[in-house]
N, C-alpha and C positions, 0 to 999 in steps of 0.2 A: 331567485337568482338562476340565469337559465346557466349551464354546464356546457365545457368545450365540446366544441363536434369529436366524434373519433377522429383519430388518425389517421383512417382511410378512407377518411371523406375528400372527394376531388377535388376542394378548394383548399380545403386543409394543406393538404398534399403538396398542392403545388406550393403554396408558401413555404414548407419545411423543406423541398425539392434541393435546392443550392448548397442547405447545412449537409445533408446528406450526401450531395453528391462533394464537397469536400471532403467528409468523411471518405469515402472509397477511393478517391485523390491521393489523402494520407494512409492509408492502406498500402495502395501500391507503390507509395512515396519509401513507407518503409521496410517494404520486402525488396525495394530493388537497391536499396544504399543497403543495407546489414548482408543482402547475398556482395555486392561488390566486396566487402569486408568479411567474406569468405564465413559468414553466420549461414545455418542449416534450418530452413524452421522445419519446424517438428509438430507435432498435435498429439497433445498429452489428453487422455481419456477423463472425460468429468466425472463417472462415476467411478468412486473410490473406497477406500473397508474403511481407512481416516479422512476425514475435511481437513485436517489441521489440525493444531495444537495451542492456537491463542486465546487467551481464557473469553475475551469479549467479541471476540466473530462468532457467529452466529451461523447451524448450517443447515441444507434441507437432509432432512433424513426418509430414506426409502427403505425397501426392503428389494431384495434381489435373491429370486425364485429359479433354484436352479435345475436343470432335466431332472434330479432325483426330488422335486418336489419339496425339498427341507426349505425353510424361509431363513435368511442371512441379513442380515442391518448393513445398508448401504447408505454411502451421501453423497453429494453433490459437491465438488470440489471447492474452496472458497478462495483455492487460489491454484497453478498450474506446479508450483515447487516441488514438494517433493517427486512428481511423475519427473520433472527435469532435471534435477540432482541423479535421479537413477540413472536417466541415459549419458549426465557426464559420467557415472562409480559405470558406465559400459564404456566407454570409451571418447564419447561426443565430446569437441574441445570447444567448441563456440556454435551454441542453438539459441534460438527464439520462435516467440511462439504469442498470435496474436486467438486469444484463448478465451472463450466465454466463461466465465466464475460467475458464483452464485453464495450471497449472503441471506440469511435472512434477519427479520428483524429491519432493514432499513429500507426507508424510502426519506426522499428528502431530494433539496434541490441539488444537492451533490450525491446521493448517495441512490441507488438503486437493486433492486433483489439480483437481481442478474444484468450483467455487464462485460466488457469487453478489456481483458487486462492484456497489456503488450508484454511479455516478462521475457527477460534473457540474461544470459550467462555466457562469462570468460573465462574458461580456464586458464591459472597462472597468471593473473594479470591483477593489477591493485584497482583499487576503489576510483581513480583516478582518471580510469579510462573509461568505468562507466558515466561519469562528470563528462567525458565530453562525447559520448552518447546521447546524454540526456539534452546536450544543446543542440545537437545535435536534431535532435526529434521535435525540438521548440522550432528551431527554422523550417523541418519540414513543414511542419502544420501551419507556420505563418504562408508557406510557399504556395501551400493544400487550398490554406482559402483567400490569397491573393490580398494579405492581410500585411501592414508591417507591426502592429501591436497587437499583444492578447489582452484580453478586455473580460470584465466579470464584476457586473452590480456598482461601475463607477469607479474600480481601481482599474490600472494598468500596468502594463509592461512590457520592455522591449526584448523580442526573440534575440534580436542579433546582440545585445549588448554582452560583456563580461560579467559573468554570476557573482555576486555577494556570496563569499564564504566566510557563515560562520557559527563557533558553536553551539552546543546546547546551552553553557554554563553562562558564554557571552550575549548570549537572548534573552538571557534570564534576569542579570544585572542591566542590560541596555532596554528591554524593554518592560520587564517588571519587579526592577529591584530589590532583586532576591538574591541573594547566594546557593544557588542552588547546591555548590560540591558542598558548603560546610554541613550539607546534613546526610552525607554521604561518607564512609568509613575509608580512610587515607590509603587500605591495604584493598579495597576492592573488594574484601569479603567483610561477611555480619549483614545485617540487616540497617537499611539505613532508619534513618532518624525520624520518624513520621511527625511526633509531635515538634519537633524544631519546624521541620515545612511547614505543617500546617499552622502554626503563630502566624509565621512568613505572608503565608495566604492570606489571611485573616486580618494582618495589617496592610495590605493595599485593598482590602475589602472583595477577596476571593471569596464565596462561598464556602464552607467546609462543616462538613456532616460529622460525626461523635464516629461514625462504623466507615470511616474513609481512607482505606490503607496512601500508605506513602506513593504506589501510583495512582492512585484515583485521584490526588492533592495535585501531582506531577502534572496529569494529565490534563485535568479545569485548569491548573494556570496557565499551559501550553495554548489547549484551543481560547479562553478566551482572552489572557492578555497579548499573546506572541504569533501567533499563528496570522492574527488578520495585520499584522506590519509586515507580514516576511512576501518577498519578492514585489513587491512595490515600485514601479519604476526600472525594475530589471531581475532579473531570476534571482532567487536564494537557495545555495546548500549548505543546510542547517544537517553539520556534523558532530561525530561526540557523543553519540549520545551513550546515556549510566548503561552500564550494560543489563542491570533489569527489565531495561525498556528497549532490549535486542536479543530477543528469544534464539532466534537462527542464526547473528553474529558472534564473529571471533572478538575475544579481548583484545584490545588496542596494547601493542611491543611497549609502546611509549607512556600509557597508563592504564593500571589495572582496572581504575574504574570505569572505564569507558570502555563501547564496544566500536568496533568497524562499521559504521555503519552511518549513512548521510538520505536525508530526505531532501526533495525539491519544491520549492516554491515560487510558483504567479499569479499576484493576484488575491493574494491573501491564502491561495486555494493550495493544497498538499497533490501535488501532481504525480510524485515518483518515490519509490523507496528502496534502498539498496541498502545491501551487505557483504561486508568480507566473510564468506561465507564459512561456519563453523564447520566442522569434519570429524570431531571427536565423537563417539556415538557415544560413550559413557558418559560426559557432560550436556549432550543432547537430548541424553534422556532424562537428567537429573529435571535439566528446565521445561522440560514437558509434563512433567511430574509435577514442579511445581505451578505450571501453570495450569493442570488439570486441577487443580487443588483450589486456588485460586475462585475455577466456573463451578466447582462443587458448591463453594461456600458464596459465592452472590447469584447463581442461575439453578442450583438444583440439578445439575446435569456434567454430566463428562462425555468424551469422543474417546475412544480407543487410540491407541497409539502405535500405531504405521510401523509395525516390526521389520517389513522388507526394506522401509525409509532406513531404518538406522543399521540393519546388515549391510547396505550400500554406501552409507553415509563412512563404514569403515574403511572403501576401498573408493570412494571421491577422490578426486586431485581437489589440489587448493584453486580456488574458484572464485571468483564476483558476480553477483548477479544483483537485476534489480527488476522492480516490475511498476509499470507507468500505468494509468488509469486511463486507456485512448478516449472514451468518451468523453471525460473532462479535459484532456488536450484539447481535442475538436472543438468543445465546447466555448473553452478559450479565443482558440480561435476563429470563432465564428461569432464572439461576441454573445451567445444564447444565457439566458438568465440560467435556466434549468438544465439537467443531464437529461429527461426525456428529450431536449427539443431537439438533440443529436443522434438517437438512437433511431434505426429505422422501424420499429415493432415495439413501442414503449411496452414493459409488462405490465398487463394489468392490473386497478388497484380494486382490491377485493372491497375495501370499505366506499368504492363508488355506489353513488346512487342508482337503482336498478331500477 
């Protein structure tokens, strides 16, 4: 089996030429509508003392050598957040920032080690206004590639239509016939119910493992009964969701078991994720804790915890931010099977043939 040319082969080139140049299209599509709307981008440093705090991301880790020679454990940011939460706890009321982040661990046709996250923040403002943001930036990119449908592997969807909202609990009944809140504690606190879900799972014939906490159960039936129906013929925000499964979300006024917090879907694909952004540093750190606990117990490994994040997280205003995946925008709309075939310097895959 002969192997693709590189990417910087000149016929290569020229074929991926149009995706790309959409891309910078949408680029400058969305630094000029978020400056009209009085947004600041900003450029948060990749190199950081934390990656984050989510037990299943995954970071590069370096080492950073400083004039006195001593060696300090550095990473690569896995997302722009906390550096942009500091500059709102300074004063900034509406920034974005189109931001290379870096996981590791993933490759895949959605998923890449390094990539391009659009992320931003509203001071003072509800979850409500990132929703029409996020349409916001589905029309640019239709605009970007001269496209009126985003397209991916034979589903579809239209930019300009009205978004399907709806929630986690209503996903769960509509599309895999689960109760999800009954295994969930009516007061929002305790541990939910693991062995109730996972029966749940196990009668639609979810997979489920004996060492499977109640989110790992959460999560398999999410990606594979729910996630490839959501935005189908027109965008979805899938809100609501348990507040386990919103690390950096506020509790919802309206119910304790839910957090503030809504994702976006075309296509089958998870394109955006927002939150009403939490503020309490004592409860911020509780759930870092626990999700540090969490990557102890299935990876072997913990990340330190961003002490300057949560001195600042004390003096944050109330906030919304969310962070979009521009390469799988793009990708969308430009119809591309793969996230390489939008990026202009795909990263290399170490397990290619040499």
């Amino acid at each position: 089996m002969t192997s693709a040319s590189p990417f910087w082969t000149p016929s290569r080139h020229a074929d991926r030429r149009p995706r790309l140049a959409a891309r910078a299209r949408l680029a400058a599509l969305i630094r000029s509508h978020f400056a009209t709307e009085s947004f600041l981008e900003v450029e948060p440093a990749a190199l950081q003392a934390s990656p984050g705090a989510e037990a299943h991301l995954h970071a590069f880790a370096t080492t950073m050598i400083g004039p006195d020679g001593v060696p300090r454990p550095a990473y690569l940011h896995t997302s722009p957040e906390f550096a942009m939460k500091k500059l709102l706890a300074a004063g900034e009321r509406r920034i974005f920032a189109l931001s290379r982040v870096f996981r590791n661990r993933e490759r895949g046709a959605l998923h890449a080690p390094e990539f391009t996250m659009f992320e931003w923040y509203r001071a003072e403002a509800p979850l409500e206004a990132l929703m029409a943001d996020c349409a916001t930036a589905l029309r640019l990119a239709a605009e970007a590639a001269g496209t009126r449908i985003l397209r991916w592997r034979g589903r579809e969807a239209d930019p300009f239509a009205a978004a399907e909202r709806l929630t986690v609990g209503d996903a769960f009944r509509l599309h895999a016939a689960i109760d999800l809140f009954a295994s969930l504690p009516a007061d929002g606190r305790g541990a939910p119910d693991r062995d109730r879900l996972a029966r749940q799972a196990a009668d639609i014939g979810v997979r489920v493992s004996a060492d499977d906490s109640w989110s790992d159960v959460f999560s398999r039936i999410l990606s594979d009964r729910i996630e490839p129906r959501l935005g189908l013929g027109r965008p979805t925000f899938l809100t609501d969701y348990p507040v386990s499964q919103a690390a950096l979300a506020r509790v919802s006024p309206s119910d304790p078991r839910v957090a503030e917090r809504f994702e976006l879907y075309a296509c089958g694909v998870e394109l955006a994720n927002a939150f009403g952004e939490l503020t309490d540093p004592v409860e911020q750190r509780r759930r870092f804790e626990e999700e540090m606990a969490v990557k102890r117990r299935v990876y072997g490994e913990v990340y330190p915890i961003d002490e300057d994040f949560l001195a600042a997280l004390a003096i944050m205003p109330a906030a919304s931010g969310a962070a979009l995946g521009f390469d799988r925008l793009v990708m969308l709309a430009c119809g591309a099977e793969r996230i390489d075939d939008v990026q202009w310097t795909p990263v290399f895959d170490p397990g290619a043939a040499r």
